[in-house]
C-alpha positions as CSV (number, residue, x, y, z in Angstrom):
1,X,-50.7,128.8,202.6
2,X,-53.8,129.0,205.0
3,X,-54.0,132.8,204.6
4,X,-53.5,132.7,200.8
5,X,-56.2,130.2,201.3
6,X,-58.7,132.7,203.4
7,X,-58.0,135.3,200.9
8,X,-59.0,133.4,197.7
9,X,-61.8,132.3,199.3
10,X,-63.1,135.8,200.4
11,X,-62.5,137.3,196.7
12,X,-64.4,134.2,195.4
13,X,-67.4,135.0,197.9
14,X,-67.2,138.7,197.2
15,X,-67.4,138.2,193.6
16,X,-70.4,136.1,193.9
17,X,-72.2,138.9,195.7
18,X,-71.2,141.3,193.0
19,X,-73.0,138.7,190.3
20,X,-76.0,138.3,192.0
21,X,-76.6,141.7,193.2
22,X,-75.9,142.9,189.6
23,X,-79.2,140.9,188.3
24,X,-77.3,139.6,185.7
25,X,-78.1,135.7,187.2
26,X,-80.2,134.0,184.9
27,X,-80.9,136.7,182.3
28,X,-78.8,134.7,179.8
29,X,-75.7,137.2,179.9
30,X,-72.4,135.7,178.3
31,X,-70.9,135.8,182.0
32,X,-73.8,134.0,183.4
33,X,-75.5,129.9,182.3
34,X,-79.0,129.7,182.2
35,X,-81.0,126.8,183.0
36,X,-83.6,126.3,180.3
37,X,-85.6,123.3,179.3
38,X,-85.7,121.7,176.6
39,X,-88.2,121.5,174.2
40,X,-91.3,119.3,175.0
41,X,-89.2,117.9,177.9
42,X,-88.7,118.3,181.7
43,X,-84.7,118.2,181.0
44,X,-83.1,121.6,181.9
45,X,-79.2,123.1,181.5
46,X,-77.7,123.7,184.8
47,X,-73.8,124.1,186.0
48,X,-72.0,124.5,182.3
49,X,-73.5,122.1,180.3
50,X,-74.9,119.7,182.7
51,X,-78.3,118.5,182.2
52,X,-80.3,119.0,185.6
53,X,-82.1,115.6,186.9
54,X,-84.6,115.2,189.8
55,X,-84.3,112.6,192.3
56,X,-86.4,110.4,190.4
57,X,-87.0,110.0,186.6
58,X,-88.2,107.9,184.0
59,X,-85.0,106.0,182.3
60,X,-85.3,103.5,179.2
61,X,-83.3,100.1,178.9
62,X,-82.8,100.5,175.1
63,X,-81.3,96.9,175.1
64,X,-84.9,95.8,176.9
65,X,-87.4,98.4,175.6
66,X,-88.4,99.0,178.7
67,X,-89.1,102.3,180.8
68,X,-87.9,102.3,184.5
69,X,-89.2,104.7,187.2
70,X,-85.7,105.5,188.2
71,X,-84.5,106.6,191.3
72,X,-81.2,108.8,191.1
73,X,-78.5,108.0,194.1
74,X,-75.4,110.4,194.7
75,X,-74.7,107.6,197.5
76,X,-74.7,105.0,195.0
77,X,-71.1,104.3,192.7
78,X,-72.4,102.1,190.4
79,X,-75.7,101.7,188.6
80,X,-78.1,98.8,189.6
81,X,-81.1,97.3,187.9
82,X,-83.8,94.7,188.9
83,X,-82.4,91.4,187.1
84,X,-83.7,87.7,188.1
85,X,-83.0,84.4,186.7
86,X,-79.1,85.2,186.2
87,X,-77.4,82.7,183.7
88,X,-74.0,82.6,183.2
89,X,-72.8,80.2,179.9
90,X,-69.9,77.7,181.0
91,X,-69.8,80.1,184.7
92,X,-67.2,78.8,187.1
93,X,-68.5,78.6,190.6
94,X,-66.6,81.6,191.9
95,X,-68.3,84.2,190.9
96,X,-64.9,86.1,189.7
97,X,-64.2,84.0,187.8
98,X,-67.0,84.4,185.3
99,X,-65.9,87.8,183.9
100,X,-65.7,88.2,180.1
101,X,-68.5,85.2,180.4
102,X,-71.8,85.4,178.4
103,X,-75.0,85.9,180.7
104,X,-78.7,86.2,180.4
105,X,-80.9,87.8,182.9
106,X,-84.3,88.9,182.9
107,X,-85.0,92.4,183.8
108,X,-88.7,93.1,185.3
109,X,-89.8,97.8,185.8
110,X,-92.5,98.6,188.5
111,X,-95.6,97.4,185.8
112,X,-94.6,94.0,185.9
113,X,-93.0,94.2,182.1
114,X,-90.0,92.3,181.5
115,X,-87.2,91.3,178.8
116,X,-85.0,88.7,178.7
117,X,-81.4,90.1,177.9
118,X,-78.1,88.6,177.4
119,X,-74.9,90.3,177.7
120,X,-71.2,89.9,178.7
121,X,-70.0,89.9,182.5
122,X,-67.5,93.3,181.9
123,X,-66.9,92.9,186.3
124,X,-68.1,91.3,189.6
125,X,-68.4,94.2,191.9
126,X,-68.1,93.9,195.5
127,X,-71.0,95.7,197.2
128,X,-71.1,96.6,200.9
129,X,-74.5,97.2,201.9
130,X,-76.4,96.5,205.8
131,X,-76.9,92.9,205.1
132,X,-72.8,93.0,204.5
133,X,-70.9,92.5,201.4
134,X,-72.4,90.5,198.4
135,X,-70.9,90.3,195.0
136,X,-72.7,91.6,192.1
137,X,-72.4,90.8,187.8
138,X,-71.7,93.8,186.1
139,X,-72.7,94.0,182.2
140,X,-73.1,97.4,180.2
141,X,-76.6,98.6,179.5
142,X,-77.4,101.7,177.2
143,X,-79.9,104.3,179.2
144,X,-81.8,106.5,177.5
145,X,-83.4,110.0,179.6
146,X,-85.0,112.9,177.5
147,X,-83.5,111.6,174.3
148,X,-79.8,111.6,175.6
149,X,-78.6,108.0,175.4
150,X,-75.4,107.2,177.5
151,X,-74.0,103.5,177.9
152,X,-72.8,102.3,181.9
153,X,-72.1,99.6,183.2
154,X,-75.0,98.0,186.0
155,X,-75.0,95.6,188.2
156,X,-77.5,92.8,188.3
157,X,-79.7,92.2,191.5
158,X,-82.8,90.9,192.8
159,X,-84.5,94.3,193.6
160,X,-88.1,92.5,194.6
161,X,-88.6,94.2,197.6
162,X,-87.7,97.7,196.4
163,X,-89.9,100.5,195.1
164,X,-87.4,101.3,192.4
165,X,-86.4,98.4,190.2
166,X,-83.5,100.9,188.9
167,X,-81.4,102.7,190.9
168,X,-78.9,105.1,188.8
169,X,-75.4,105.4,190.6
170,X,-72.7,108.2,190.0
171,X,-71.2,106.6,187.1
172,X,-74.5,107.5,185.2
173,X,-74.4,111.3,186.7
174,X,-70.6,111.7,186.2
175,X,-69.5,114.3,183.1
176,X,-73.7,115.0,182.2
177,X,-75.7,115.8,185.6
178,X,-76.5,117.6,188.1
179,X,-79.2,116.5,190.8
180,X,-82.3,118.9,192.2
181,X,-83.9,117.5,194.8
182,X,-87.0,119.9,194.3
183,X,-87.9,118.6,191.0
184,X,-91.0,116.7,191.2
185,X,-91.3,112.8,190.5
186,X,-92.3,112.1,186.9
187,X,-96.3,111.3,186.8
188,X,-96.5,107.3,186.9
């Protein structure tokens, strides 16, 4: 197995040399995706038909009509937004226990603009972080980046102290992106 191993993985590496040293990488052959932007936008085609993303970006709340100086974590599972004054209708003190509840919260980007939302609790996630574990509501929220709308669910947290009052977790990326960490950040 190990040596059947070895040997796909030298005819894999070989026939990558053999693309690029052909020139055929980015010139938009069949064999070959190309990366291009779209028009009037900073978005870009990378691996298939993954949209590339830097490691920040500008992402709407279309439920809050708000933009969001977003920052993109491949650490992060689950997307998280800014959200204060959490009320959950008829909430049970266990914080479980509140899922399929009604809740409003009031979400707050980097300018100081805020919207008061309301939404269903879909899950209470368990977050491990340095300060320990803390449970988070989860509702679904639709973003919105370069025209491409995609709905996720986010959990709710005070996010005061943080430069980015959205951080966009894997669930966001998965299926539609790829990250470049050499993009530039979007101008403020």
């Amino acid at each position: 197995m190990k040596r059947f191993f070895r040997k796909q993985l030298v005819v894999s590496f070989a026939a990558c040399l053999v693309v690029a040293a052909s020139g055929c990488a980015g010139t938009g052959s069949d064999s070959t995706p190309v990366a291009e932007p779209q028009s009037g936008s900073q978005a870009a085609r990378g691996i298939g038909d993954k949209m590339v993303v830097g490691e920040t970006a500008r992402i709407a709340v279309a439920e809050a009509g708000l933009e969001f100086l977003a920052r993109i974590d491949t650490g992060a599972r689950v997307t998280s937004i800014h959200a204060l004054d959490v009320e959950v209708r008829g909430g049970a003190e266990n914080k479980r226990g509140n899922k399929g509840k009604p809740v409003s919260f009031r979400v707050i980007n980097a300018r100081g603009e805020d919207a008061v939302l309301e939404s269903t609790i879909v899950d209470v996630a368990s977050v491990r972080n340095a300060q320990g574990t803390e449970y988070r509501y989860v509702v679904e929220l639709t973003l919105v980046w370069e025209g491409f709308e995609k709905v996720v669910q986010v959990n709710l947290r005070d996010r005061s102290a943080m430069t980015y009052k959205l951080l966009i977790g894997r669930n966001w990326l998965a299926k539609d992106f790829v990250v470049d960490v050499d993009r530039g950040k979007p101008e403020e």
